[in-house]
C-alpha positions as CSV (number, residue, x, y, z in Angstrom):
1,X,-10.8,10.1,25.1
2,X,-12.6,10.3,21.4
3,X,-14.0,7.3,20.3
4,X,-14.1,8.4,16.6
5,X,-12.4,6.3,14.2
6,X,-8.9,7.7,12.7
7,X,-7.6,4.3,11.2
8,X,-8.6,1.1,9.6
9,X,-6.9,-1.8,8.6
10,X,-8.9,-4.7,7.0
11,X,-8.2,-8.2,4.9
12,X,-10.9,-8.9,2.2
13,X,-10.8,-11.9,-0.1
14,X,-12.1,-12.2,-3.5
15,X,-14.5,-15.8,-4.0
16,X,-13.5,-16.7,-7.2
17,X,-10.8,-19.5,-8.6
18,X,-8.5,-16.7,-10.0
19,X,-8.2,-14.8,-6.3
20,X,-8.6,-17.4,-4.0
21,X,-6.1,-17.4,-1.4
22,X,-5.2,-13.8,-2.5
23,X,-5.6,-11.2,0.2
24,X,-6.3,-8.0,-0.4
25,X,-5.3,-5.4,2.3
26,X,-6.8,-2.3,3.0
27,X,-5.3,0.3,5.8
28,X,-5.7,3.8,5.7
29,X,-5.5,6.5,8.8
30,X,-4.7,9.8,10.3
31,X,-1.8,11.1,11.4
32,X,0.2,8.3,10.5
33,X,4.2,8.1,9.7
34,X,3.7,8.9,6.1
35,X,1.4,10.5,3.9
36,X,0.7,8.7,0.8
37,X,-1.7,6.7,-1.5
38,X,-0.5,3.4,-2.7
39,X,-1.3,0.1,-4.7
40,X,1.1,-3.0,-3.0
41,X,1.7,-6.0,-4.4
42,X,3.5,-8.1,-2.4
43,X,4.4,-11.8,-4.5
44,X,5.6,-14.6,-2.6
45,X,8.3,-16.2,-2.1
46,X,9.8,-18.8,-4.7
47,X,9.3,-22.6,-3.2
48,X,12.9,-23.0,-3.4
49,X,13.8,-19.3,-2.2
50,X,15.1,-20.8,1.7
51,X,17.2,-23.5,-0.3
52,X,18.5,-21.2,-2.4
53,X,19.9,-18.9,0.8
54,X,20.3,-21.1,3.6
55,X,20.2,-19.2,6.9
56,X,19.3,-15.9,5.0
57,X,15.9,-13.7,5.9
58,X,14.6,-12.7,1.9
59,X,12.4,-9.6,2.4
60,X,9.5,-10.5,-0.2
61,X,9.7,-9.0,-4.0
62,X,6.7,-6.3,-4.4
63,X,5.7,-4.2,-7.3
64,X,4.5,-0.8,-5.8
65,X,2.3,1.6,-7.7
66,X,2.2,5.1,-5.4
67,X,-0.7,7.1,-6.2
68,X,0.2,10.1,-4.7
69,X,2.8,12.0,-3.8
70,X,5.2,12.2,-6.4
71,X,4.0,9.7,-8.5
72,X,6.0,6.3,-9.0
73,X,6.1,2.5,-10.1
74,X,8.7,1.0,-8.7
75,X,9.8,-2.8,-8.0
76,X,11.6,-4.0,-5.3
77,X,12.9,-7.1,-6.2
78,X,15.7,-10.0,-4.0
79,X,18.6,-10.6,-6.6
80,X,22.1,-13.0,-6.0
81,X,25.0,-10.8,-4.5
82,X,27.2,-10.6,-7.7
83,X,30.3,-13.4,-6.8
84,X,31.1,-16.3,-5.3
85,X,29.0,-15.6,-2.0
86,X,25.2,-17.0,-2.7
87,X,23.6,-13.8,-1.1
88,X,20.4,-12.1,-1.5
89,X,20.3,-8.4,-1.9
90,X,17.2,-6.0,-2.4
91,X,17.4,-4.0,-5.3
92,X,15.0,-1.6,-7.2
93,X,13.4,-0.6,-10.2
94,X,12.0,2.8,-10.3
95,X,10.1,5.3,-12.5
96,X,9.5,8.1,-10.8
97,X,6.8,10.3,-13.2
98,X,8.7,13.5,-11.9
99,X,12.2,12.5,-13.1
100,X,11.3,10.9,-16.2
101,X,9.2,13.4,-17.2
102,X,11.1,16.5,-16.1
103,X,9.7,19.1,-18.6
104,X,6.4,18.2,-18.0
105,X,4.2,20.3,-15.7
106,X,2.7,18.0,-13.0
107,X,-0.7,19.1,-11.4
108,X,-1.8,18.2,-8.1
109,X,-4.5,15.5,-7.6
110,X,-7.0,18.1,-7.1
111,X,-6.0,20.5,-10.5
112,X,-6.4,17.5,-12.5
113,X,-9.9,16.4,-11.1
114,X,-11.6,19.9,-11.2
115,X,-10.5,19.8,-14.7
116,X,-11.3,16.2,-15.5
117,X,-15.2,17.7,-14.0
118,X,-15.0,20.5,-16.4
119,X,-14.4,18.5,-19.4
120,X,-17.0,16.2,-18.7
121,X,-14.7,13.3,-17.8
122,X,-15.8,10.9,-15.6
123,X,-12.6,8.6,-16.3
124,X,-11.0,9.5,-12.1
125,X,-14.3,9.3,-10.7
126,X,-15.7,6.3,-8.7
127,X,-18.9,4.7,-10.9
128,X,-22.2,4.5,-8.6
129,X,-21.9,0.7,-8.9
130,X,-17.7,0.5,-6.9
131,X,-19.8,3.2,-4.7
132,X,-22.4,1.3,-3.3
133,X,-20.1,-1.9,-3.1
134,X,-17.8,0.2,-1.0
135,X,-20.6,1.0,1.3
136,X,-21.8,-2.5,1.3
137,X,-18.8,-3.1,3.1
138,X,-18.4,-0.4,5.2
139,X,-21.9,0.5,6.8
140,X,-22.6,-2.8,8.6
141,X,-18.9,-2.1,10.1
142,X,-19.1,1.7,11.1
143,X,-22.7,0.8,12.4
144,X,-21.3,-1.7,14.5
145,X,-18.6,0.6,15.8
146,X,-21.4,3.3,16.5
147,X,-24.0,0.8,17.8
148,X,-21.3,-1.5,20.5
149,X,-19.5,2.0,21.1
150,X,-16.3,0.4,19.9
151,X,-13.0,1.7,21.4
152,X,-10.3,2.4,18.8
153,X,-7.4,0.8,19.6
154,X,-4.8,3.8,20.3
155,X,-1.9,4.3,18.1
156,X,1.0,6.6,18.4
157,X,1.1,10.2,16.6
158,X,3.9,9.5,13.6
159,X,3.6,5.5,13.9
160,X,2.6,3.5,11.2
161,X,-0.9,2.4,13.4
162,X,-1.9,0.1,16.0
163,X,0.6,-2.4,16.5
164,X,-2.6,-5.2,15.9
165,X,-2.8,-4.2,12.4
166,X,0.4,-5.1,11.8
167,X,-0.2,-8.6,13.6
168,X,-3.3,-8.7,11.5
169,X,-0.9,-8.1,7.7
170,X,1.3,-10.8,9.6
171,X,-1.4,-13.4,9.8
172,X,-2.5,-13.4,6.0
173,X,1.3,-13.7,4.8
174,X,2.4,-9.5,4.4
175,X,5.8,-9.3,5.5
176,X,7.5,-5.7,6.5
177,X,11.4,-4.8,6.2
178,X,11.8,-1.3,7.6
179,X,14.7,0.2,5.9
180,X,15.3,-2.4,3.3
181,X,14.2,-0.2,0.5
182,X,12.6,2.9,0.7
183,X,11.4,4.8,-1.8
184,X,13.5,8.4,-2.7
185,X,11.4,11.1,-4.4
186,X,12.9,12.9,-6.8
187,X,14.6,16.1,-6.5
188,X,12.0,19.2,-6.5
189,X,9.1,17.2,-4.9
190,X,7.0,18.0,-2.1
């Protein structure tokens, strides 16, 4: 019966030449299917991509930079079925900071900020100018929620969100393939 707000997906565009067309996708929630923090960019496909595999369905070719956990850059990229066959299959490159860096110690996002604040660095902080541009978007939205008593739509416990965010990702071009490639932490993570 609550009526506070637990998840957001939105589409924002950038008005310039260099972005237009480009959307930019933010979604974040509670109690979601996975826990994580995460950059996604999601290229499209090649013009002659359907020629090239007739009949085929090419999941898109992304470059993922995850945040947090267990730190990563990874790209999932479509490449030809070695052979004769003319057949897509998703493949990945990965560096994962944890197994490349195995005799490092790794500190938690938290360690490293209380440290960053007692060294004076302000290099993982947000600057007062992203700050108020964030709540330039934000605050006409959550006082419209508050002032039309907005009903969030209801999501399942453990699902990836409202099934209408997904439709909204659909609309502006984001494609998801569940299972095609999934990221594998390293051994030893959390």
């Amino acid at each position: 019966d609550s009526v506070t707000p637990t998840f957001a997906s939105m589409v924002l565009n950038i008005r310039n030449p260099r972005w237009d067309g480009v959307p930019f996708i933010l979604k974040a929630g509670k109690a979601l299917n996975e826990r994580k923090a995460e950059i996604r960019i999601q290229f499209r496909a090649p013009p002659g991509a359907a020629a090239m595999f007739p009949g085929e369905t090419i999941p898109a070719n992304e470059l993922v930079l995850r945040l947090q956990p267990d730190e990563a850059i990874y790209v999932k990229a479509n490449v030809k079925e070695p052979g004769l066959k003319t057949k897509p299959v998703a493949s990945e490159l990965d560096l994962s900071y944890k197994a490349r860096f195995k005799d490092s110690t790794m500190f938690d996002a938290y360690t490293r900020l209380i440290l960053d604040v007692l060294r004076g660095s302000q290099a993982a902080f947000v600057r007062d100018d992203e700050l108020r541009a964030a709540w330039k978007i934000f605050t006409p939205i959550l006082h419209q929620i508050q002032n039309e008593k907005i009903k969030p739509l209801p999501y399942e416990y453990g699902s990836r969100g409202p099934i209408e965010s997904d439709e909204l990702l659909a609309k502006v071009g984001f494609r998801y393939h569940e299972g095609l490639y999934q990221w594998t932490p390293p051994p030893g993570s959390l």
